[in-house]
C-alpha positions in Angstrom: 127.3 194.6 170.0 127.4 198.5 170.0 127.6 200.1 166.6 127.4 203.6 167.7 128.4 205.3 170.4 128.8 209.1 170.9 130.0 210.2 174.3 130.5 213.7 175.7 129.7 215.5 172.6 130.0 219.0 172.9 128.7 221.4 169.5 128.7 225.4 170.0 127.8 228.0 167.7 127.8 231.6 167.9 125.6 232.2 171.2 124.2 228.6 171.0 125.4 225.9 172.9 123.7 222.6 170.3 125.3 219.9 172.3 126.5 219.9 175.8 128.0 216.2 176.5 125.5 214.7 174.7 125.3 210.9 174.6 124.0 208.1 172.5 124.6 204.6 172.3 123.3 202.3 169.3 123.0 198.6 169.3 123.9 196.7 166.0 120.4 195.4 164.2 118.1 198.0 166.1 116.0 201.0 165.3 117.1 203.5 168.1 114.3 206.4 168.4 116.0 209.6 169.5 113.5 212.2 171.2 113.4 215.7 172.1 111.9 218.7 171.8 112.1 221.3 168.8 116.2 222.8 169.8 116.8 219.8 172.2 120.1 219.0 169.7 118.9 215.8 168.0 120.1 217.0 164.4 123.0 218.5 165.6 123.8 215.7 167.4 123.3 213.3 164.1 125.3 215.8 161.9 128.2 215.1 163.9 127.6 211.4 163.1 126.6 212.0 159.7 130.4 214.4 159.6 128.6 217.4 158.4 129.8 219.1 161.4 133.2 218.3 164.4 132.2 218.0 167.7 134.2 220.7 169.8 134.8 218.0 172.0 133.7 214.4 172.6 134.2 210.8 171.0 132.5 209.4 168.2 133.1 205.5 167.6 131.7 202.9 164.9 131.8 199.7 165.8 134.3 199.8 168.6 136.8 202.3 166.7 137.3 206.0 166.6 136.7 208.5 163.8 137.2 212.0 163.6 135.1 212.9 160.1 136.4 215.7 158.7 133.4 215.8 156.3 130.4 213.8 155.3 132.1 211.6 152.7 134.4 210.1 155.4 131.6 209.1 157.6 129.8 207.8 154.3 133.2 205.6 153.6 132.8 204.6 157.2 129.2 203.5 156.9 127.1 206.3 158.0 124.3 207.4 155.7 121.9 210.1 156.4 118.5 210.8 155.2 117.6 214.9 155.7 114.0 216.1 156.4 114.5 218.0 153.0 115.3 215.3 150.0 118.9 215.8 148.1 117.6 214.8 145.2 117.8 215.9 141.5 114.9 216.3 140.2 115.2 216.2 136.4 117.5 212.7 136.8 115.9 209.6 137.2 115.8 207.2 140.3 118.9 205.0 139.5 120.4 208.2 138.7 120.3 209.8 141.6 121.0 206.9 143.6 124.1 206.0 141.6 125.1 210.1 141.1 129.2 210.0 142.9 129.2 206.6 143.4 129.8 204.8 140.4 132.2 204.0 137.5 132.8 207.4 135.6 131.5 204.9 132.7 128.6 202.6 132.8 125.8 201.7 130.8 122.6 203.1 131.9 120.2 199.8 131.9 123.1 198.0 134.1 122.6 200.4 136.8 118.9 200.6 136.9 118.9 196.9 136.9 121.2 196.8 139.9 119.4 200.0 141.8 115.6 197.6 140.7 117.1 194.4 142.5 118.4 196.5 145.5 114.8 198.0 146.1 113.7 194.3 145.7 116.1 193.3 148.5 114.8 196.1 151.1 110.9 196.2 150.0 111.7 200.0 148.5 109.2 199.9 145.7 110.5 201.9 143.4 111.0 202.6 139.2 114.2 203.4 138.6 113.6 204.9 134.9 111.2 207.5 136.8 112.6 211.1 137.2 112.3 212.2 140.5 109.7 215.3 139.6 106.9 212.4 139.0 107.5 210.7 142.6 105.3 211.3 145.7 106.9 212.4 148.6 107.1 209.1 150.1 108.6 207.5 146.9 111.4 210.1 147.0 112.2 209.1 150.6 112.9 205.5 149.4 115.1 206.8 146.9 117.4 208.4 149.8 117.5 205.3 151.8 118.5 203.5 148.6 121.3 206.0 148.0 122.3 205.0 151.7 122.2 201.1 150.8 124.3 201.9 147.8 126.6 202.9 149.3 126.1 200.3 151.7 125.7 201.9 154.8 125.5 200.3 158.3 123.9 202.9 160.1 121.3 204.6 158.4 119.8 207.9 159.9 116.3 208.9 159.4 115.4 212.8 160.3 112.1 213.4 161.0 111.6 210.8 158.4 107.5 210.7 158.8 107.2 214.0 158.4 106.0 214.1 154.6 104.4 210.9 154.4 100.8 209.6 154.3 99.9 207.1 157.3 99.8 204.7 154.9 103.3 205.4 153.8 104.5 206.1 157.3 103.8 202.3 158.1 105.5 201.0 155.4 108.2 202.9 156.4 108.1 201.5 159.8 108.0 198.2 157.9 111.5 198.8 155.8 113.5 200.0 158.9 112.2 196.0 160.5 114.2 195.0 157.2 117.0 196.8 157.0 117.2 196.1 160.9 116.9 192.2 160.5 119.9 192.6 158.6 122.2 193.7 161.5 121.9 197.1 160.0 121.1 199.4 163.3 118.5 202.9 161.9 118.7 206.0 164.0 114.8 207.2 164.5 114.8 210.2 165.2 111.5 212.0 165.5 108.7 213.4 167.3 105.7 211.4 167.1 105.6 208.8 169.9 103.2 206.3 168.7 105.4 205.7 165.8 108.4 205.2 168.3 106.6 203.0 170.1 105.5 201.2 167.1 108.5 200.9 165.0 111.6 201.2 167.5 113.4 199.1 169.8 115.2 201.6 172.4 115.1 205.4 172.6 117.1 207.9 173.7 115.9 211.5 175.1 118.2 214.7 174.6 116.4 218.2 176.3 118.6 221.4 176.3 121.4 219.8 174.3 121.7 217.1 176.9 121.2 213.6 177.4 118.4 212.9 180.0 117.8 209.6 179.6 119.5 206.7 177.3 119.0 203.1 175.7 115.0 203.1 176.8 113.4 200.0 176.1 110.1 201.6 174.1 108.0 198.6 175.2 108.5 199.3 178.6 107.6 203.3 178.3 104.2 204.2 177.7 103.6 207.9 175.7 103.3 210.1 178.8 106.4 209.4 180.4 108.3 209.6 176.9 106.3 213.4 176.9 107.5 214.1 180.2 111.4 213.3 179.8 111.2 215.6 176.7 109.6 218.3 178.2 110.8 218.5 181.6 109.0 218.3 185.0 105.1 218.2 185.1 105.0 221.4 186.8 102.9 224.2 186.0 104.9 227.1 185.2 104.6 230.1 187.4 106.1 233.3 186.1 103.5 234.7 184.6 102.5 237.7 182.2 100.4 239.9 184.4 96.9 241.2 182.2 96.4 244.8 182.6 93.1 245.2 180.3 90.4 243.0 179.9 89.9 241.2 176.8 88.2 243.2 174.1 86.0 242.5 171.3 87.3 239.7 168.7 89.7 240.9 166.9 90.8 237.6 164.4 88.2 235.2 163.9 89.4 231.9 162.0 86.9 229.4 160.6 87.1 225.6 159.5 90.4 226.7 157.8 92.0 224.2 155.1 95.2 224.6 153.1 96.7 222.0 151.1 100.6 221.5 149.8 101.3 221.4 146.4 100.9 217.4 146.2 97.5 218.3 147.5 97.6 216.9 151.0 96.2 218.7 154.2 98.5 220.5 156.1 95.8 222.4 157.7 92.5 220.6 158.2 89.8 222.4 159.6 91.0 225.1 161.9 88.9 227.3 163.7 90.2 230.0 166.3 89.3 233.4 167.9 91.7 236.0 169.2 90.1 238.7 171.1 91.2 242.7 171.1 94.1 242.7 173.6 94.7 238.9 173.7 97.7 236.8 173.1 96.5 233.2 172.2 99.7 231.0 171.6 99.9 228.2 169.4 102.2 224.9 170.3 103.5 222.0 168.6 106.4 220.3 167.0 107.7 222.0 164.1 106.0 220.6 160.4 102.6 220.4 162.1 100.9 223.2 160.2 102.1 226.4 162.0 104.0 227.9 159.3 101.3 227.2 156.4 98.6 228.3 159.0 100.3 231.7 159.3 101.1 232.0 156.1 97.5 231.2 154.9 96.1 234.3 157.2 98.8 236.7 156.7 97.6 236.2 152.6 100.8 234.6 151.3 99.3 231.2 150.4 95.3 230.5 149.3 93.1 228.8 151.7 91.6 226.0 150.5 88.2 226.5 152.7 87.3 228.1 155.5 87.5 232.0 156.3 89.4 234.9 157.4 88.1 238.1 159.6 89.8 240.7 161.0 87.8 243.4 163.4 84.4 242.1 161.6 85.5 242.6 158.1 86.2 238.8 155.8 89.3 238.8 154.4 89.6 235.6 153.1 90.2 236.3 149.3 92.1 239.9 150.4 95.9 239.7 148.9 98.6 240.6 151.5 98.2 243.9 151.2 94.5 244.5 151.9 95.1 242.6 154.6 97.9 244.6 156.0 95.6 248.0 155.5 93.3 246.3 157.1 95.0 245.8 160.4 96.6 242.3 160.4 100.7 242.6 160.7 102.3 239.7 160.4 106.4 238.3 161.7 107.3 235.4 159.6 109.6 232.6 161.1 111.6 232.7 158.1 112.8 236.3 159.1 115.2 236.6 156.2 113.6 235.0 153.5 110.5 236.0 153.5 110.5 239.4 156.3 113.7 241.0 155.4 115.5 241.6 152.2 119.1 241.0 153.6 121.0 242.6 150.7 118.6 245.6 150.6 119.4 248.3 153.5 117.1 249.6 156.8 115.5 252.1 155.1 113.7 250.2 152.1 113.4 247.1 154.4 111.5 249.7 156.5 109.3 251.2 154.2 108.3 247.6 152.4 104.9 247.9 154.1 103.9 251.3 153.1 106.1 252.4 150.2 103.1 253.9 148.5 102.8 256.2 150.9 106.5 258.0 150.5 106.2 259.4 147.1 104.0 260.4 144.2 103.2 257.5 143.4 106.0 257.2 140.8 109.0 258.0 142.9 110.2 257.4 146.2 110.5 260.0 148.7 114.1 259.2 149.8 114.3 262.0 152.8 110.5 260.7 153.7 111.4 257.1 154.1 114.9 257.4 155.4 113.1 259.7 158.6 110.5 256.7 159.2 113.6 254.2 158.9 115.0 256.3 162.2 112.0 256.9 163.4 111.7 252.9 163.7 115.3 252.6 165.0 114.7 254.9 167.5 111.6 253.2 169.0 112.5 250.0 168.9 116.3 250.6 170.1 117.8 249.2 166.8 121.5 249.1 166.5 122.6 249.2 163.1 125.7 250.9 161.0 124.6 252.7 157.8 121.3 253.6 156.8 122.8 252.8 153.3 124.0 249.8 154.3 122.7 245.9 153.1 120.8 244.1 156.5 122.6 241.2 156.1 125.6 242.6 158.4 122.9 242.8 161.6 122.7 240.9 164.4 119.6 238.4 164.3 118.0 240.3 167.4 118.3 243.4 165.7 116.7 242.1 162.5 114.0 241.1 164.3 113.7 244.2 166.0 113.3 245.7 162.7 111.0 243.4 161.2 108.5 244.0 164.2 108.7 247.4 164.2 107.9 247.9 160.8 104.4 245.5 161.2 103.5 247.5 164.1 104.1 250.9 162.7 100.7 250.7 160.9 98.8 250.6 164.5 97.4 246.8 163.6 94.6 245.3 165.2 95.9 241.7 165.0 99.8 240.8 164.9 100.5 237.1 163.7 103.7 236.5 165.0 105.8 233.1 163.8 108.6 232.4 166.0 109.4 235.8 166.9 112.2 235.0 169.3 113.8 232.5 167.3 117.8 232.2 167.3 118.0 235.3 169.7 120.1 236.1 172.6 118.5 236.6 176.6 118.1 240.3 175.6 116.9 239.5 172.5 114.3 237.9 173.3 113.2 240.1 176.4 113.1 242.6 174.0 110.5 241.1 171.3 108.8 239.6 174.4 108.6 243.5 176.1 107.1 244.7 173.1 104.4 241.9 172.4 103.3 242.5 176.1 102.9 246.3 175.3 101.0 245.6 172.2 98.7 243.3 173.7 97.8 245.9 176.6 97.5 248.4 174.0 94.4 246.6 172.5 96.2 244.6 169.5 95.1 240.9 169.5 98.1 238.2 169.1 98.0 235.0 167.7 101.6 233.7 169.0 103.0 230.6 167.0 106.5 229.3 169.1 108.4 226.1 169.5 109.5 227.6 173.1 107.3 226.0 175.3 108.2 228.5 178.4 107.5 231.3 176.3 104.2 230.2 175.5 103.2 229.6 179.2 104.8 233.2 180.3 103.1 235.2 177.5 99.3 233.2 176.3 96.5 233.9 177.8 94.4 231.0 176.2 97.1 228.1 174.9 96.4 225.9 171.5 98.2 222.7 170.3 98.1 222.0 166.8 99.0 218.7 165.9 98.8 216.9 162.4 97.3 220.1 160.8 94.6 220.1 163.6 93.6 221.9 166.9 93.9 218.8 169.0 94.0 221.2 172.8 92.8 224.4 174.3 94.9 224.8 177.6 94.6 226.8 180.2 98.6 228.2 181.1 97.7 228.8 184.6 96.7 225.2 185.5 98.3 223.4 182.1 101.4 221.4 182.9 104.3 221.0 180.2 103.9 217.4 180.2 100.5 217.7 179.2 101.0 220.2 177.0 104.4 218.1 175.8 102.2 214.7 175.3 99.2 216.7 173.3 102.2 218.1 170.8 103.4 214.8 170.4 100.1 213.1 170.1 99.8 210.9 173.0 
């Protein structure tokens, strides 16, 4: 019997098209893996499940019957429960707490509900305490508590984002081991991930979105082995011909990385033992799926987080205990992903987001040159064709392209040596991103060395000369992007 079936699901938003007739059908008492790369749609796809979000267009049916859920509390009343990369949790209230919180008596006694939460955990294999506060939980513990909030509410379909992503191997399997559970129980678990040894392991049929579409439905995992699973979610193994063309030779090395380590604040390895080497006029690009150890790679060498081991050099000099800005005067710029929350200051206007970098240069020291910084805020918006209203006026009114236009400008107006740049196209439009993309090509022929982090796997192959694939906090490849295919590339960012 089919429990879920989405046809013809269409999601825009402004200048992205999320969904475009996606798919999906979902057989009672299965785990159902949905696959695709980083963009591909998968979340979207589940939020219109999940009611978060209404399709522009398409059918969503439970069970054989239609719904239309205007928010998430009707698909919750319908049976749909949804557990989010990041935990909704509260962390000062307990376990039974938070699984109880909006769905309970407005009265009830305390030890009745952890007693009922304790034998609901029992049923499902969800060890859990449910006197604990959520604060003194592992990552893995707090996951259980979501699915328990689900099976509180006693939902039928039970949708796991990314659901591996913060656990331990060893916790990963036991997960693996609950959704066999909750499946033998006719309940029917929406997988949706990345890694493809833990599809293969824990699911039952799979489903492949690419580009917002459905390319392939209701797999049988047993009868698909990694690369082909790779190769549906990355396309055709073709190598990619439209090329960056080199105009100067590689130069000395310019970023040198060594045995880097950085751990989270539960203390667990997000970066294990990196090593890397970017040379004067180089652009070395860095794949994988998102939640691999990119973002606290970058942040580790632009200064923002410790390392835990290893080293840092920039143009011969060790900067591995250097704060941010020693590192900055030292020639390393960096372009965060998170463009607005750590790059920009939305509510502050272009000319103190322009001058963030070297505001200690436009004064005496006590005071701010106004007339001094406002002339480099132009001089930056002239360069790097920024449209914007006001000089005066708060960022948070730009487009994103010309945020970004201003973020890179200002970390290149010190002449760097080495540019970090995290996802620098990101949410952009076509001439958005031909913009950034001009301007890392000109900064790369003018001598600056580039270590390029992207989830766009065609921007990689046009721009890198030397192509890395980091995977489970490692550097698992070294590609070449003239004679590298994206299915291999696509298989070593998923592991297989």
């Amino acid at each position: 019997m089919t429990a879920v079936e989405l046809e013809g699901i269409w999601k825009r938003f402004p200048g992205v098209i999320a969904n475009a007739g996606a798919s999906l059908s979902v057989r009672s008492g299965t785990v159902h893996a949905v696959l695709g790369e980083n963009g591909a749609g998968k979340t979207t796809l589940m939020n219109v499940l999940a009611g978060v979000y209404a399709a522009d267009d398409g059918t969503v049916r439970l069970d054989g019957v239609e719904h239309q859920f205007a928010n998430p509390a009707a698909a919750i009343a319908a049976g749909v429960g949804m557990v989010y990369q990041e935990f909704r949790l509260i962390p000062t209230f307990t376990v039974a707490e938070n699984v109880a919180l909006g769905a309970a008596p407005t009265i009830v006694a305390k030890g009745s509900i952890e007693k009922q939460v304790a034998e609901l955990a029992d049923r499902f294999g969800l060890a859990t305490e449910p006197g604990r506060q959520i604060w003194q939980l592992s990552m893995g513990e707090r996951q259980r508590v979501e699915i328990l909030k689900a099976l509180w509410r006693d939902a039928n379909v039970l949708i796991l984002d990314e659901p591996t992503a913060v656990l331990t191997p060893a916790e990963a399997q036991e997960l693996g081991r609950i959704t066999k559970t909750m499946s033998s129980e006719g309940r029917s678990i929406i997988f949706i991930s990345h890694k493809l040894d833990e599809v293969k392991a824990f699911c039952d049929e799979a489903t492949v979105l690419r580009g917002g579409k459905t390319v392939a439905s209701s797999l049988s995992v047993t009868d698909l082995d990694a690369g082909r699973m790779a190769e549906l979610m990355v396309g055709e193994a073709t190598a990619v011909s439209q090329r960056r063309v080199r105009t100067t030779a590689v130069g000395n090395t310019a970023l040198s990385v060594e045995n880097a380590k950085v751990v989270d604040v539960h203390g667990r390895a997000v970066v294990d033992g990196v090593s890397l080497t970017v040379g004067a006029g180089e652009i070395v690009g860095i794949a994988g799926v998102a939640g691999n150890g990119q973002r606290p790679l970058a942040d580790a060498l632009a200064g923002l987080t410790a390392l835990e081991a290893g080293t840092v050099t920039v143009d011969g000099t060790d900067l591995t205990t250097s704060s941010p800005r020693d590192r900055n005067a030292a020639g390393l710029a960096y372009v965060p992903e998170d463009r607005l929350g750590v790059g920009l200051a939305p509510r502050m206007d272009a000319v103190e987001n322009a001058m963030m970098r070297n505001y200690t240069t436009l004064g005496n020291g006590f005071f701010i040159d106004r007339n001094a910084a406002s002339n480099q805020a132009e001089s930056l918006i002239e360069r790097y064709q920024i449209k914007v209203g006001k000089l005066d006026a708060p960022l948070a009114g730009l487009s994103g392209g010309n945020l970004q236009r201003l973020l890179v400008g200002r970390e290149l107006d010190g002449d760097p040596k080495v540019l970090i740049a995290a996802q620098p196209t990101r949410g952009l439009d076509v001439q958005g991103v031909a913009a950034i993309q001009k301007i890392l090509v000109e900064q790369a022929a003018a001598g600056v060395g580039i270590l390029l982090i992207s989830e766009d796997l065609e921007e990689l192959f046009a721009l890198s000369d030397r192509l890395l694939v980091m995977h489970e906090g490692m550097i698992s490849n070294d590609f070449d992007p003239d004679t590298a295919t994206r299915q291999a590339v696509g298989a070593a960012m998923t592991g297989a």
